[in-house]
C-alpha positions in Angstrom: 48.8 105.6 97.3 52.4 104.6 95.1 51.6 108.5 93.8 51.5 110.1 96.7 54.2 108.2 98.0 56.5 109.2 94.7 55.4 112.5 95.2 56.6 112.9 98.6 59.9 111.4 97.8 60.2 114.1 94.8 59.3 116.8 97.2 62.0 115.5 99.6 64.6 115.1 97.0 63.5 118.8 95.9 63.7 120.0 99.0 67.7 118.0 100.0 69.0 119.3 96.6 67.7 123.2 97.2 69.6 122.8 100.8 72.7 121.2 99.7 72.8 124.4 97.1 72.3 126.8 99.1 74.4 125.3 102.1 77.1 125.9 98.5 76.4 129.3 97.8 76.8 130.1 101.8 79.8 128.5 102.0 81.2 130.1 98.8 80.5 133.6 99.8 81.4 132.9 103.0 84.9 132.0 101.8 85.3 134.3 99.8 83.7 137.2 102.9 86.8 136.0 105.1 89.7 136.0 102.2 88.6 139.6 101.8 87.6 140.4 105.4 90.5 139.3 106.8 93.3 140.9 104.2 91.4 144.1 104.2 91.5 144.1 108.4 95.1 143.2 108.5 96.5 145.5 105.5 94.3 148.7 106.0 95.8 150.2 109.3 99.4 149.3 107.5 98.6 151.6 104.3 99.8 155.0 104.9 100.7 157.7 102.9 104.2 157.3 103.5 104.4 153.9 102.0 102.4 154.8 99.4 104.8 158.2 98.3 108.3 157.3 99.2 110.8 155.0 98.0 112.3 152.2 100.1 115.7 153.7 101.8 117.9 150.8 103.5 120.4 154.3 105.4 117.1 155.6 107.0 115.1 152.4 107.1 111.7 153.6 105.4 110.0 151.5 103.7 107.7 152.7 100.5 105.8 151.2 97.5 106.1 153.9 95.0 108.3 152.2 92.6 106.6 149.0 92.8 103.0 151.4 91.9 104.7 153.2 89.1 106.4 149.1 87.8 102.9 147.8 87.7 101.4 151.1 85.9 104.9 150.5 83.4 104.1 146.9 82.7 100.0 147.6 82.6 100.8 150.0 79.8 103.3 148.6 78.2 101.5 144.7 77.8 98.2 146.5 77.0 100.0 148.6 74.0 101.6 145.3 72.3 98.7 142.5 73.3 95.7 144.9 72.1 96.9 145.2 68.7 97.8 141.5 68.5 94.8 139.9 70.2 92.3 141.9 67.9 94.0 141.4 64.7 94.1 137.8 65.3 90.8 137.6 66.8 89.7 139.4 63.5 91.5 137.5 61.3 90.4 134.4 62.5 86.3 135.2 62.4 86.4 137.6 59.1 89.3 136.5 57.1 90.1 133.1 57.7 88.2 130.6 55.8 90.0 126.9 56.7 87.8 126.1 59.6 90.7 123.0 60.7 93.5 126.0 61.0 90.6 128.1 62.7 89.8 125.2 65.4 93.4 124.6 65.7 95.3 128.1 66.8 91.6 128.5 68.7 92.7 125.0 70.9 96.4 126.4 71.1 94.7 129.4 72.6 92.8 127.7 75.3 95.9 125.8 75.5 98.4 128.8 76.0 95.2 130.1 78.7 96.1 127.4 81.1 99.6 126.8 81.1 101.3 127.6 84.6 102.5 130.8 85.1 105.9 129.6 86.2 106.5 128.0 82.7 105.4 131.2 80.9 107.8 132.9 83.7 110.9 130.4 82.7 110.4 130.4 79.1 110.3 134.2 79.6 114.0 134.7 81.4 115.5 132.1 79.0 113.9 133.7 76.0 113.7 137.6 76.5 116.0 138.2 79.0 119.1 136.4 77.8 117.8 135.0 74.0 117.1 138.7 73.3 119.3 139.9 76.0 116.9 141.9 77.3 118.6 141.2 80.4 116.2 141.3 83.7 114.2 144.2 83.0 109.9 145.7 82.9 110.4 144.7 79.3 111.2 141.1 79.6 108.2 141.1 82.2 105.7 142.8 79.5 106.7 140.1 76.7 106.2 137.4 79.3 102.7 139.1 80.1 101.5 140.0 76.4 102.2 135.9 75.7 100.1 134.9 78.7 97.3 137.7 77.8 96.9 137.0 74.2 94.5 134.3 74.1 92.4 136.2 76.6 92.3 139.2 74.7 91.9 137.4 71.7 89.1 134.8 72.6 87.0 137.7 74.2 87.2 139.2 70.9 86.3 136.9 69.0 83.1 135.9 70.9 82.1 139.6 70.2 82.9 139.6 66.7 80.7 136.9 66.2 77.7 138.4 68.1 77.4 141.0 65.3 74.6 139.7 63.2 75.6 138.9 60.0 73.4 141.3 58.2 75.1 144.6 59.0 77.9 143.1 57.2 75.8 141.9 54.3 74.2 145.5 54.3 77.2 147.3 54.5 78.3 145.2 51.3 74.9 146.2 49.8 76.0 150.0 49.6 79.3 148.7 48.1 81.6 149.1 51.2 85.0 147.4 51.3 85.7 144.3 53.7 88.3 146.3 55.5 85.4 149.0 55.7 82.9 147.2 57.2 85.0 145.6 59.2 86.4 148.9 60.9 83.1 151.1 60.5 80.3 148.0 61.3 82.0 144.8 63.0 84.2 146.9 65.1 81.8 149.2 66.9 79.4 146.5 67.2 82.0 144.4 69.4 83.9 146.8 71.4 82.5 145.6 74.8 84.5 142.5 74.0 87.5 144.1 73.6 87.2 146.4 76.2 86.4 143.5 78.3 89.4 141.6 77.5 91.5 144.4 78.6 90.1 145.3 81.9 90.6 141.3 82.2 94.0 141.5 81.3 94.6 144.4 83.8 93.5 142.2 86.7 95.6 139.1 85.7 98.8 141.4 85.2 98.0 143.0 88.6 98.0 139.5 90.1 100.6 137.6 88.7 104.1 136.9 90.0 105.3 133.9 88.9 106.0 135.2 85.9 107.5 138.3 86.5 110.0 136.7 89.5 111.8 135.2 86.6 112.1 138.2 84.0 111.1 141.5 85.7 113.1 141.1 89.0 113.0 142.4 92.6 114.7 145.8 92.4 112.7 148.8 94.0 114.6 151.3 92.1 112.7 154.7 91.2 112.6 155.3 87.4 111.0 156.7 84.3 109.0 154.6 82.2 111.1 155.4 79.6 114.2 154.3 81.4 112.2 151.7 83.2 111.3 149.8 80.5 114.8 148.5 80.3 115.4 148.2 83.9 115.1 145.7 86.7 112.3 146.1 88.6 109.7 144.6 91.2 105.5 145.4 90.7 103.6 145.0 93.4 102.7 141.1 93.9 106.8 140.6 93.6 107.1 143.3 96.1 104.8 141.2 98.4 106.3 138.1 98.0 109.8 139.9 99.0 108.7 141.7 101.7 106.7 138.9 103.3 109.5 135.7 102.5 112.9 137.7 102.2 112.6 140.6 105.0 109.6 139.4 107.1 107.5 142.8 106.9 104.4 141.1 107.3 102.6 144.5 108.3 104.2 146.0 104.5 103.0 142.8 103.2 99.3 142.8 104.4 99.0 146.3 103.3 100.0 145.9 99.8 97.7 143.0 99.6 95.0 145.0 100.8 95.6 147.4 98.0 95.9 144.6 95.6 92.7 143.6 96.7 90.6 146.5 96.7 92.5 147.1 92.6 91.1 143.7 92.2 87.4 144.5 93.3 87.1 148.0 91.4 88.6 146.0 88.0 85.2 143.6 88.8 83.1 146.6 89.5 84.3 148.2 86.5 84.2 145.2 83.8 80.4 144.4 85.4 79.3 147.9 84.9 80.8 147.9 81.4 79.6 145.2 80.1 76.1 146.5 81.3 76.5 149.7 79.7 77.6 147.9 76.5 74.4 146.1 76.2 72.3 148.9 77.2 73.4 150.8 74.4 72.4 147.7 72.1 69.3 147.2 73.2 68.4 151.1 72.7 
């Protein structure tokens, strides 16, 4: 009789905790259904091929996003050509090379660390140190210095998780038949952990597209048209700072709704892709 009666209770507290999880899961995706929903019905009908090829003009009163597309492409490719480098050398120096575990531990905690600082206080340290430090003045440059600090330990920790999937005896074959460490480390470690760095940048990509914090402080608001190399050194707005402007400063709502649409849909198809790469990644491992 007390086992049945325990059994019944375990069957109900089964049965409560399945709910309560599911009755999670629905409310998650139904969050997350209506953020998207909702942007995507206000913003779609306001994205036109005007405002996506024209420049803003205050004598005619148009309104375009084409220099705040081509800012974002300028600070994607500039960040990703400094932070690669940086995040892969350090994440290969610290799994290959280094060999005082303390120091190891410690730059990784300064990493996690540096991961989940505000964006603001990268943004301020940013304008006080690149922009007038450097006198870099306001400019895409200042912006991609400010976003290769904020992207490194991401680059670099996704890295170094991949570097250490790499079973340990490719490396002691590849010293067998008398390689070099540098060798094996370019021609075995390397192509054995690519997904991770590939990873890494596709996450970078969507955390550059989304921040503006940051770039308020050291990238600016202008809408200027310019050539990256030109750009670089120039004021300029991307396209989270162009929302924030047009919805706070000039009340275009409608712009506003449209470019976060677009910011949106960018931010689904970076998802998409990283998913489908890191799929193909492992697929190609386990052949």
């Amino acid at each position: 009789m007390l086992r049945s009666h325990l059994s019944s209770q375990r069957k109900m507290y089964g049965l409560f905790m399945h709910g309560l999880m599911l009755f999670s899961v629905a409310i998650t995706a139904a969050l997350v259904l209506f953020l998207v929903g909702y942007v995507l019905l206000k913003g779609l009908p306001n994205v036109t091929w005007q405002l996506l090829s024209t420049k803003p003009s205050y004598l005619t009163g148009n309104i375009g996003i084409l220099p705040n597309i081509l800012n974002t492409v300028y600070l994607i490719v500039a960040t990703l050509l400094i932070v690669l480098p940086l995040g892969v050398g350090a994440a290969i120096y610290l799994t290959e090379y280094a060999s005082n575990k303390r120091i190891v531990g410690m730059i990784e905690y300064a990493a996690e660390t540096l991961s989940g600082i505000p964006s603001i206080i990268y943004g301020l340290v940013g304008m006080l140190f690149f922009c007038q430090f450097l006198n870099l003045q306001t400019s895409l440059l200042a912006g991609s210095l400010t976003l290769v600090i904020m992207n490194l330990p991401t680059i670099m920790r996704t890295t170094q998780e991949s570097l250490k999937t790499v079973p340990q005896s490719y490396r002691e074959g590849a010293f067998g038949l008398g390689a070099g460490k540098w060798r094996v480390i370019r021609t075995v470690v390397l192509p054995g952990c690519v997904d991770g760095v590939v990873t890494g940048c596709i996450l970078s990509v969507g955390r550059i597209l989304g921040e503006s914090a940051a770039l308020l402080f050291t990238a600016g608001f202008a809408h200027a048209l310019n050539g990256i190399a030109d750009g670089l050194f120039r004021a300029g707005a991307s396209l989270t700072v162009a929302l924030y402007v047009y919805a706070k400063e000039q009340g275009e709502f409608g712009v506003a709704f449209g470019i976060a649409a677009i910011l949106m849909v960018l931010t689904v198809l970076i998802n998409l892709l990283a998913a489908f790469v890191g799929k193909l990644f492992k697929r190609k491992q386990n052949l």
